[in-house]
C-alpha angles and dihedrals in degrees: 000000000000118000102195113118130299090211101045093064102087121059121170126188082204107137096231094209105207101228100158099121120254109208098246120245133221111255099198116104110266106248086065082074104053089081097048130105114245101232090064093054087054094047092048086051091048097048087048093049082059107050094046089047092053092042090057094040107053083047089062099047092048090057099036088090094045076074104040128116111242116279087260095057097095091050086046102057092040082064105045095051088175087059087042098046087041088049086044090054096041091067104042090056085048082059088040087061099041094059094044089047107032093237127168115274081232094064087063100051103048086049087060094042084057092045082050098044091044103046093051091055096038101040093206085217100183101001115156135237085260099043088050096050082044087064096037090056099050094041085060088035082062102036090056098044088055089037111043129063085214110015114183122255116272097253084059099061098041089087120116089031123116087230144039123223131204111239098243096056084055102057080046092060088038090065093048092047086048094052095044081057107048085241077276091144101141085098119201096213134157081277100062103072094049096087085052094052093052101050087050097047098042100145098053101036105086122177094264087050079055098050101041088047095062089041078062106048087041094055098042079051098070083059104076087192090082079069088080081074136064122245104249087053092055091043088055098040089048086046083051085058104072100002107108100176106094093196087054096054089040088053099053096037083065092074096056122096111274083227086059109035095085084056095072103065088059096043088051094056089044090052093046082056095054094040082070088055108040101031100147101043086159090066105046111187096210095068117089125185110232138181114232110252097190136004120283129287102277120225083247092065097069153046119216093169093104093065096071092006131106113300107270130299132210078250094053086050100061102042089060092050091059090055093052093048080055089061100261125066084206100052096245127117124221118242089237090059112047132098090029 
């Protein structure tokens, strides 16, 4: 068992470019403003708010689809329901964990933008329940470690998962998941743009605006349907959602692609239809509490050699036949089934 830090594992030579807007400040000495009407000072503010909010905006629209699915994920996923249950399950135990944790909302998010990423380049044709929440354990390892300023150790975060995983596989699985990715992990996602719309709307957008907006986005999330549509397009349908001034909404939908406006009516009604059903993302059912009932799946104990390797052998074959003859095509066991 290796005793060398959960958190030192991941360096990435990814520029993080810091795009959250600063409310500008005015650079002129301070007695030049002694003389000046209020009401400029508040228009040259304004008009600086403005300018920095639709900077940071249109950035991030320009890199949103550099961290989109294909355009076939959704139907993928729609015909493959183990994948989609798996993905399903995947984000209800991230939301398990954040609220456990305390982590940022946007933790969450970018882990599901990596699942997501991963799986439609990878396929994942015949995974397994373990290899999935494997998956599903080192995207949100990574996302923390990236998100949060004191994430907890990988054996902390494990609860609520079917299986337990030793630290270095992992890290194992961390550095598949990275050069799937093109180590791009400075995801653009829904919840991106939340933090804009809040510093633009400041005066409407009261704590519990704030609140009920990422209860919103959480719970359209565990619908990959919502896939089929960018990220600007589902932040502005959530914020339609609870937003009742109309200027304000207008004000903010200007700043969404043309090509992309007549997209929001159809995704807010999608997402009113998946609120019904997923009304209490914050208490997902499918996440159990368990005690450990032996120590974690060793590196040893599997071969990941087959996600980026040659296509498969007769060989290969057969030795995945033999595990899952063993019970796991992966080589793991399930904490439920063990000392039997």
């Amino acid at each position: 068992m290796t005793h060398s830090s959960d958190h030192d594992f991941l360096l990435c030579d990814e520029v993080w470019d810091i795009m959250s807007p600063v409310p500008s400040s005015d650079s002129r000495p301070l007695d030049d403003h002694i003389d000046q009407p209020n009401h400029r000072n508040n228009l040259d503010n304004s008009i600086h708010r403005i300018v920095d909010f639709k900077h940071s905006f249109v950035a991030y629209v320009q890199k949103e689809i550099k961290y989109m699915t294909g355009s076939g994920y959704v139907n993928r996923l729609q015909s493959n329901q183990f994948v989609a249950n798996c993905r399903l399950k995947a984000m209800r135990w991230f939301i398990h964990c954040q609220r456990r944790f305390n982590f940022c909302i946007g933790s969450v998010f970018n882990a599901l933008n990596y699942v997501d990423r991963f799986i439609d380049m990878n396929k994942c044709h015949g995974w397994s329940h373990s290899m999935m929440e494997l998956l599903s354990l080192a995207s949100l390892s990574i996302a923390i470690k990236f998100g949060e300023t004191c994430p907890p150790s990988l054996h902390q975060i494990q609860e609520g998962l079917e299986y337990s995983f030793e630290s270095n596989l992992i890290q194992k699985m961390e550095l598949k998941i990275l050069r799937s990715l093109g180590w791009e992990l400075n995801s653009i996602t829904p919840y991106s743009y939340v933090e804009l719309i809040e510093w633009e709307l400041n005066n409407q957008f009261k704590p519990l605006v704030r609140s009920r907006l990422d209860e919103i986005l959480l719970a359209s999330s565990l619908d990959a349907k919502l896939l089929a549509y960018r990220p600007c397009v589902i932040a502005i349908s959530g914020l339609k959602c609870i937003l009742e001034d109309e200027n304000s909404l207008s004000h903010i939908t200007r700043f969404i692609p043309e090509d992309q406006k007549q997209y929001i009516q159809s995704c807010y009604t999608m997402m009113q239809e998946i609120l019904v059903t997923h009304q209490n993302p914050s208490s997902p059912d499918t996440v159990l509490t368990k005690e450990y009932l032996q120590g974690p799946i060793h590196v040893e104990q599997i071969d990941l050699s087959f996600i980026d390797g040659p296509p498969a052998t007769n060989d290969n074959l057969i030795n995945r036949k033999r595990r899952v003859d063993d019970g796991d095509d992966c080589g793991f066991k399930s904490k439920k089934h063990v000392n039997k």
